[in-house]
C-alpha positions in Angstrom: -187.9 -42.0 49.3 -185.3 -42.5 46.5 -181.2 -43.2 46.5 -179.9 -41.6 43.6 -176.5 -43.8 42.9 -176.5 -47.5 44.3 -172.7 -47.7 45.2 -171.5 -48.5 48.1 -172.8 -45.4 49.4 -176.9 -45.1 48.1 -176.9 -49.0 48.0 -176.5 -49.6 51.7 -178.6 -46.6 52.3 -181.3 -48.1 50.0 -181.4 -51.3 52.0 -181.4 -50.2 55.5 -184.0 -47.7 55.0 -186.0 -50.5 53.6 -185.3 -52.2 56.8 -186.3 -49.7 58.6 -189.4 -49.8 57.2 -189.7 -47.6 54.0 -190.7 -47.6 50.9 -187.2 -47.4 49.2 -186.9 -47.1 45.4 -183.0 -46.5 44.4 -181.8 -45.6 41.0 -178.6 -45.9 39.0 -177.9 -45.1 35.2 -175.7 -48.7 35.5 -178.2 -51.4 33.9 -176.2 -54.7 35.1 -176.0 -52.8 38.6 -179.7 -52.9 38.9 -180.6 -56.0 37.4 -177.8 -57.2 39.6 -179.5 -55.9 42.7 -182.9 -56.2 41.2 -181.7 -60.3 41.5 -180.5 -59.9 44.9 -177.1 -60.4 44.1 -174.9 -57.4 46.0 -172.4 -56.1 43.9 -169.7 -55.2 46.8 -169.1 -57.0 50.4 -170.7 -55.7 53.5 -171.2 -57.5 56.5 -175.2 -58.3 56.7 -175.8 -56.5 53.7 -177.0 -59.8 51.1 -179.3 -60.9 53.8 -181.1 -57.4 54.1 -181.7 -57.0 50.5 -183.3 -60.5 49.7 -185.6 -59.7 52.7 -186.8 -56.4 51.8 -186.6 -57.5 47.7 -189.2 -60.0 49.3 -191.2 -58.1 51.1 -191.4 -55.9 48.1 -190.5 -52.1 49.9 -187.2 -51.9 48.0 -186.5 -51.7 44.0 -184.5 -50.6 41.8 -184.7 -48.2 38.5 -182.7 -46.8 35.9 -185.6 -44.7 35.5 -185.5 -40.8 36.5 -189.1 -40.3 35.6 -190.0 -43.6 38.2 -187.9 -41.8 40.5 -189.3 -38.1 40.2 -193.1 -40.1 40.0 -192.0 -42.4 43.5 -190.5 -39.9 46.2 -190.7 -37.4 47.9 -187.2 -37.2 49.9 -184.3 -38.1 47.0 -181.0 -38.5 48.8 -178.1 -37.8 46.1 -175.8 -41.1 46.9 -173.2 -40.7 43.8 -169.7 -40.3 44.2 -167.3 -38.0 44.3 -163.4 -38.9 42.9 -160.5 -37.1 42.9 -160.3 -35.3 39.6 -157.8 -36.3 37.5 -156.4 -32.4 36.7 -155.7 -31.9 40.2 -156.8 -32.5 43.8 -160.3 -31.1 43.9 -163.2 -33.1 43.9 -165.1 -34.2 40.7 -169.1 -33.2 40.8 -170.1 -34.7 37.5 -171.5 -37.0 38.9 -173.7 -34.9 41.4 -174.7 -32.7 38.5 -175.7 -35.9 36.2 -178.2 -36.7 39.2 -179.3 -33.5 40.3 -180.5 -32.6 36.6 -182.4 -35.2 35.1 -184.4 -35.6 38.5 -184.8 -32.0 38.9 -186.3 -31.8 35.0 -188.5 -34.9 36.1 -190.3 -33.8 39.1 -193.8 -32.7 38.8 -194.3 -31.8 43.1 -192.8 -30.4 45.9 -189.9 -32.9 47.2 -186.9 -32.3 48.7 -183.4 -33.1 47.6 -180.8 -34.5 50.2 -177.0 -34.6 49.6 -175.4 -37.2 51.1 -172.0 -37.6 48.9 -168.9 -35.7 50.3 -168.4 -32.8 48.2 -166.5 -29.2 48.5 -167.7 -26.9 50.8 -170.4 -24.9 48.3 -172.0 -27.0 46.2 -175.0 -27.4 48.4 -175.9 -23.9 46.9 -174.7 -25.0 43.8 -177.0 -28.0 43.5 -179.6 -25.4 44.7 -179.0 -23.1 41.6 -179.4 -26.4 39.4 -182.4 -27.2 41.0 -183.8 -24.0 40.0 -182.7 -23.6 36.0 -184.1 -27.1 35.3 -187.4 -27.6 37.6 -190.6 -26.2 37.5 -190.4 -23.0 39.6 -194.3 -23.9 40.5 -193.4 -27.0 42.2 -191.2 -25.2 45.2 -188.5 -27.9 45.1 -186.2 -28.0 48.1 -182.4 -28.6 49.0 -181.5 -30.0 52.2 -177.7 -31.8 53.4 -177.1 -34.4 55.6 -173.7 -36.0 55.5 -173.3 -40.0 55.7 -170.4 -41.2 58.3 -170.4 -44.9 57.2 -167.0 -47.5 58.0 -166.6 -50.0 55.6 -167.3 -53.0 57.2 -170.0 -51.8 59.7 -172.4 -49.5 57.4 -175.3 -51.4 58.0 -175.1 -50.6 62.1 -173.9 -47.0 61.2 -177.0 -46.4 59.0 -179.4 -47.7 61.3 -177.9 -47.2 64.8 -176.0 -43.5 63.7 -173.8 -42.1 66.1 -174.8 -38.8 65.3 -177.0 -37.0 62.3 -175.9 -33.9 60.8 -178.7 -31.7 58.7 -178.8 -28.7 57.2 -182.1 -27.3 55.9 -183.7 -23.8 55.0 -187.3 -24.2 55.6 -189.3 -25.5 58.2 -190.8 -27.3 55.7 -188.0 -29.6 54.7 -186.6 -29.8 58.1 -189.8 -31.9 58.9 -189.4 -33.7 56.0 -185.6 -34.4 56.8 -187.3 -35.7 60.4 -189.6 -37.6 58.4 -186.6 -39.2 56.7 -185.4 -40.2 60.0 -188.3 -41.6 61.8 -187.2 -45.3 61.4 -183.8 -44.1 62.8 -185.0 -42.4 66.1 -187.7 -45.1 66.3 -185.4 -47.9 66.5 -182.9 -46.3 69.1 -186.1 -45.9 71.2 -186.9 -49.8 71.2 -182.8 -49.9 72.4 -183.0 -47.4 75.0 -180.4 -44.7 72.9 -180.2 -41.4 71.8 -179.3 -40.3 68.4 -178.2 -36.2 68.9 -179.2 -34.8 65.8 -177.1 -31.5 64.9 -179.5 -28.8 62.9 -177.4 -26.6 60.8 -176.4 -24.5 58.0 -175.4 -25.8 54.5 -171.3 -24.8 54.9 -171.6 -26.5 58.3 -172.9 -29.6 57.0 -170.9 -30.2 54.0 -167.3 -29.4 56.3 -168.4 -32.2 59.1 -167.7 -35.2 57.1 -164.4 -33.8 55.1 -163.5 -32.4 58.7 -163.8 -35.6 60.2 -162.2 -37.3 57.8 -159.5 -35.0 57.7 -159.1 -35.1 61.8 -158.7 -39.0 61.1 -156.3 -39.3 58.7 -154.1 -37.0 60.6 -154.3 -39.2 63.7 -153.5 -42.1 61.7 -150.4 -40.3 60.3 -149.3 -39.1 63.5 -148.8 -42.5 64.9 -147.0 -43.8 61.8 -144.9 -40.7 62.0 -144.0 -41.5 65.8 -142.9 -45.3 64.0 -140.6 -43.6 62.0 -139.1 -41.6 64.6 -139.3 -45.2 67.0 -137.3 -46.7 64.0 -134.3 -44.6 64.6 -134.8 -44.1 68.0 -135.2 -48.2 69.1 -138.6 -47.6 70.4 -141.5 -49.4 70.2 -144.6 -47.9 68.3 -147.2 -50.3 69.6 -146.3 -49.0 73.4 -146.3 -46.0 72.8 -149.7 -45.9 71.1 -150.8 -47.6 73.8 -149.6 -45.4 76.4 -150.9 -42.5 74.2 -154.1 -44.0 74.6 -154.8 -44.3 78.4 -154.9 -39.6 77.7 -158.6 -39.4 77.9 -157.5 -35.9 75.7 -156.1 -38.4 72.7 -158.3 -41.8 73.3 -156.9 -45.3 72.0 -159.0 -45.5 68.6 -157.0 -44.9 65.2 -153.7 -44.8 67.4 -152.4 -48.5 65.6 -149.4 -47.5 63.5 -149.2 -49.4 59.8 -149.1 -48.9 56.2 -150.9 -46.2 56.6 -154.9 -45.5 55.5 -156.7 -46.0 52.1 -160.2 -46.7 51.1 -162.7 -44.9 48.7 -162.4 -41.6 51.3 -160.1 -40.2 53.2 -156.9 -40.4 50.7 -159.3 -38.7 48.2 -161.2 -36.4 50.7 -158.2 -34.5 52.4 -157.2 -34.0 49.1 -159.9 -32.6 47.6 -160.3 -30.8 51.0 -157.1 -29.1 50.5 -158.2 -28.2 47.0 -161.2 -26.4 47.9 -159.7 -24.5 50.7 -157.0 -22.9 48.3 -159.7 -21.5 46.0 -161.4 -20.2 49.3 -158.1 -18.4 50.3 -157.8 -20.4 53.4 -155.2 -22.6 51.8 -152.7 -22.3 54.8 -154.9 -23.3 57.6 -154.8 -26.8 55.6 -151.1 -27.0 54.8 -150.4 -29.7 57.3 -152.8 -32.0 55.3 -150.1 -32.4 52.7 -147.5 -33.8 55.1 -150.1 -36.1 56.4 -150.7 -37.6 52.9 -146.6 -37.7 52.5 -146.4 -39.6 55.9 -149.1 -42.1 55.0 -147.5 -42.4 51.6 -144.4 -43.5 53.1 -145.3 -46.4 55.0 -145.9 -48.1 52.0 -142.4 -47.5 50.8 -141.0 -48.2 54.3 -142.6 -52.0 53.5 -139.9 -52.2 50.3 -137.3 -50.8 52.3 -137.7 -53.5 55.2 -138.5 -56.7 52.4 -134.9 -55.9 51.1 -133.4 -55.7 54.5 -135.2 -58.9 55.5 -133.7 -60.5 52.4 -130.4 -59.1 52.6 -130.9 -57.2 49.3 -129.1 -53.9 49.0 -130.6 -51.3 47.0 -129.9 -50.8 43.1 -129.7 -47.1 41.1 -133.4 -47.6 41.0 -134.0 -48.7 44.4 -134.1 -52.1 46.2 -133.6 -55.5 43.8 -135.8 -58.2 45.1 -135.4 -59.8 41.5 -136.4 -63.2 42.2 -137.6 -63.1 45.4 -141.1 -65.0 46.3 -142.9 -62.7 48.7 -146.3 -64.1 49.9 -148.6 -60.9 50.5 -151.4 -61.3 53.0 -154.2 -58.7 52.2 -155.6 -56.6 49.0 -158.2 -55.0 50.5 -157.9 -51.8 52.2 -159.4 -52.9 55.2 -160.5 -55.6 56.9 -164.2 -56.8 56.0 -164.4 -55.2 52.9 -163.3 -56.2 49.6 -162.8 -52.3 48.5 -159.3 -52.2 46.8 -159.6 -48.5 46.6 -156.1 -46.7 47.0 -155.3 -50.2 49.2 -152.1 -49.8 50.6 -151.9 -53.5 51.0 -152.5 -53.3 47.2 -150.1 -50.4 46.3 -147.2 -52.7 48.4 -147.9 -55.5 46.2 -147.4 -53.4 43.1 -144.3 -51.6 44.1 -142.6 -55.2 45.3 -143.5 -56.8 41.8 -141.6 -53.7 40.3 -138.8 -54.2 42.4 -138.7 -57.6 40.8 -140.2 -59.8 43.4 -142.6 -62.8 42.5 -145.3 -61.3 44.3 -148.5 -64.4 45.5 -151.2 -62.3 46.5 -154.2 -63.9 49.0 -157.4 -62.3 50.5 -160.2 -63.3 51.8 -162.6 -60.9 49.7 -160.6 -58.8 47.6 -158.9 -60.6 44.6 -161.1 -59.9 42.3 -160.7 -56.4 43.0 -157.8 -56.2 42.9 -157.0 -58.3 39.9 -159.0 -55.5 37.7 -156.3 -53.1 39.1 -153.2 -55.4 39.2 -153.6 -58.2 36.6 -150.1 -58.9 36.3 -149.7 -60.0 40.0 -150.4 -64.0 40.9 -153.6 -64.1 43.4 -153.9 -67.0 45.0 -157.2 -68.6 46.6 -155.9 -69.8 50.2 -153.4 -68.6 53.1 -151.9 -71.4 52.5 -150.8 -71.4 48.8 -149.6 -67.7 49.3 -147.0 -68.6 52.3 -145.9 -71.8 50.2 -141.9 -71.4 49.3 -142.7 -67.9 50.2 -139.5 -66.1 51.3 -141.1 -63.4 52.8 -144.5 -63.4 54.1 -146.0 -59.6 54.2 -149.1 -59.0 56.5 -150.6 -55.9 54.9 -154.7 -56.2 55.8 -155.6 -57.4 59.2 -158.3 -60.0 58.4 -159.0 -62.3 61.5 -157.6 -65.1 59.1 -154.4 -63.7 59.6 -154.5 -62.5 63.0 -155.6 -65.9 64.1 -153.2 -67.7 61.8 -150.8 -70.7 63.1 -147.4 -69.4 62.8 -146.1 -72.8 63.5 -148.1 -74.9 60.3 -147.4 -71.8 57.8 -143.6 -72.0 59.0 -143.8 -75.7 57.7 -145.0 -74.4 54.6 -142.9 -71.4 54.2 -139.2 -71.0 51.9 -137.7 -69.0 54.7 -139.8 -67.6 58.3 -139.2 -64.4 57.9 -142.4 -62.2 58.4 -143.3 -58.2 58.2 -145.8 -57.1 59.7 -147.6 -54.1 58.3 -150.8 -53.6 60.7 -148.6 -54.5 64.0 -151.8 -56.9 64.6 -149.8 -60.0 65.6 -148.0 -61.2 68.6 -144.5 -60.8 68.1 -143.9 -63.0 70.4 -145.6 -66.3 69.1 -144.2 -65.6 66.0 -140.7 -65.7 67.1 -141.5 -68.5 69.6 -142.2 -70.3 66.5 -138.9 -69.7 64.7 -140.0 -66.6 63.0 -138.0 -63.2 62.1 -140.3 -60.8 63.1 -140.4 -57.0 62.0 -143.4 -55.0 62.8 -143.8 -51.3 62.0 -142.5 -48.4 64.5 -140.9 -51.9 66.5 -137.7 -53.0 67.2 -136.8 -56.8 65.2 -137.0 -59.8 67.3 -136.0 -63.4 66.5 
């Protein structure tokens, strides 16, 4: 088989399905990317990923091309791995980048195959890709179109290629749904040495290409709907975290995704519910999604709500063009999006950072993963390489990613190190208590202030 794309998406693919015991070859019109990979060197951070690609480099069932013609010669399953941004004339997703794939192997191929999708796209363009498919292949050759959505988290894709939760597919033919099976063997295979099941959901094309933007939509709106009970805990003296918490013990609701923040970013969902929205306003069905914009306004505010607190902290008041923290040293904890990545896509942590150096602050940046990153996206800021330099003189220390560095951090040793102990925390992952034991002023999001 064949991973058209080795981002973070066809690149983790590649590799596991090596792992699982495949012969994998993965393409990518990015020359440095491959030789990169090619060399063993992994061009993004995931968990397990570096040691799985040396080992099947080695054992010689995983390489990498920039070759369509090696590709078309190679496979017969080609999973379409490319992304999918928001555009930049609007909300809707951008399918260049399927279309740059989907043609060059289609003119390429010279027997039957079958073409997964596996980037989140618009409801629609699994048909689409099908009409591709047949203006630029041989008509002979019978090519197929089949969808199966990828669910991976950041941080645990290897485990979520390999040990799925659940497998969605959507072919025409019996034909490709074997092959699609095929694809899969290693999958169900290795849940049967485990003792698990992995349901598999056979369906149609509009079915399959809704799950993922559905799911991701479902998610970001729990994640908003916490934050938006912080904002009403703010006024109300409340306390977020117990109510979450409570929340959670409702079998209906469930405790995951119910920790209130700065809200959710990443590569996905900010782009997805967007794009989701888009697509069903051409459809006509643009009302049923309405609520999706007041989740992205929700989420959007959190990271303002971070200013707003820094300046309280400080005893700033606000200026004409909001708060002055001219001057200010604010240590900020986190760049990344996430935790265990070092993906600075739409990063709230990130976007904090940004809007406290415009408010004037002297912004020290630290993560454990992402600097780089985020460096190509906010030179101007200073990164610096330890916990430890970042809280140093720091004013204001502002946990915004919840790594285990700072979970697990020593209040007492960084208030030795810190200007003043005052502390925000934006992921409501520390104990409030410690903190303020240790001479601390506390604020956590949706909570009331302690010390």
């Amino acid at each position: 088989m064949t991973f058209i794309g080795v981002g973070y998406l066809g690149a983790t693919y590649a590799i596991c399905y090596a792992e699982l015991g495949y012969e994998v070859l993965a393409v990518d019109v990015d020359p440095k990317r491959v030789e990169d990979l090619s060399r063993g060197e992994m061009p993004f951070h995931e968990p397990g990923l570096d040691e799985l690609l040396k080992r099947n480099l080695a054992a010689g069932r995983l390489r990498f091309t920039t070759s369509y013609q090696e590709a078309a010669d190679f496979g017969d399953v080609h999973f379409i791995c490319v992304g999918t941004p928001q555009r930049l004339d609007g909300m809707g997703a951008d399918l260049r980048y399927v279309e740059s794939a989907v043609v060059p192997l289609a003119q390429n191929l010279t027997r039957k195959a079958l073409i997964v999708g596996k980037s989140t796209v618009p409801v629609g363009t699994a048909e689409w890709v099908e009409r591709l498919v047949e203006k630029h292949a041989d008509p002979e050759l019978g090519i197929e179109v089949a969808w199966s959505p990828e669910f991976l988290q950041e941080g645990y894709a290897a485990d979520d290629v390999m040990r799925p939760n659940r497998i969605v597919w959507a072919a025409k033919t019996e034909w490709a749904t074997a092959m699609l099976h095929a694809a899969h063997k290693g999958v169900f295979d290795l849940a049967s040495t485990e003792d698990r099941e992995v349901p598999v959901v056979a369906t149609d094309f509009a079915t399959a290409e809704l799950v993922k933007v559905a799911a991701n939509a479902f998610l970001a709106t729990k994640i908003s709907f916490i934050n938006a009970m912080a904002e009403v805990c703010e006024v109300a003296g409340g306390d977020v975290t117990h109510l979450a918490r409570a929340l959670g013990f409702d079998p209906r609701i469930g405790n995951r995704f119910l920790q209130s923040g700065v809200g959710f970013g990443g590569g996905c969902l900010p782009k997805d519910i967007r794009a989701f929205q888009a697509r069903a306003q051409e459809l006509g069905a643009g009302e049923a999604l309405r609520f999706l914009h007041e989740v992205d306004l929700i989420n959007l505010r959190r990271r303002a709500k971070v200013v707003q607190l820094s300046a309280e902290l400080l005893g700033r008041r606000p200026g004409p063009a909001g708060p002055d923290l001219s001057g200010a040293r604010i240590a900020v904890l986190g760049a990344t999006f996430k935790s265990n990545t070092d993906d600075v896509r739409d990063s709230p942590a990130l976007a904090v950072a940004g809007m406290l150096a415009e408010a004037g602050a002297d912004v020290r940046v630290y993560d454990p993963q992402g600097a780089e990153n985020a460096r190509k996206v906010h030179p101007e800021l200073a990164y610096e390489k330890s916990l430890a330099e970042a809280v140093t003189e720091a004013e204001l220390v502002c946990v915004l990613t919840d790594w285990a560095e700072f979970r697990n951090a020593d209040p007492v040793s960084l208030g030795a190190l810190a200007g003043q102990r005052k502390i925000i925390d934006g992921k409501n992952c520390l104990d409030a208590a410690t903190w303020t034991a240790a001479g601390w002023t506390y604020r956590g999001l949706g909570r009331p202030a302690v010390g």
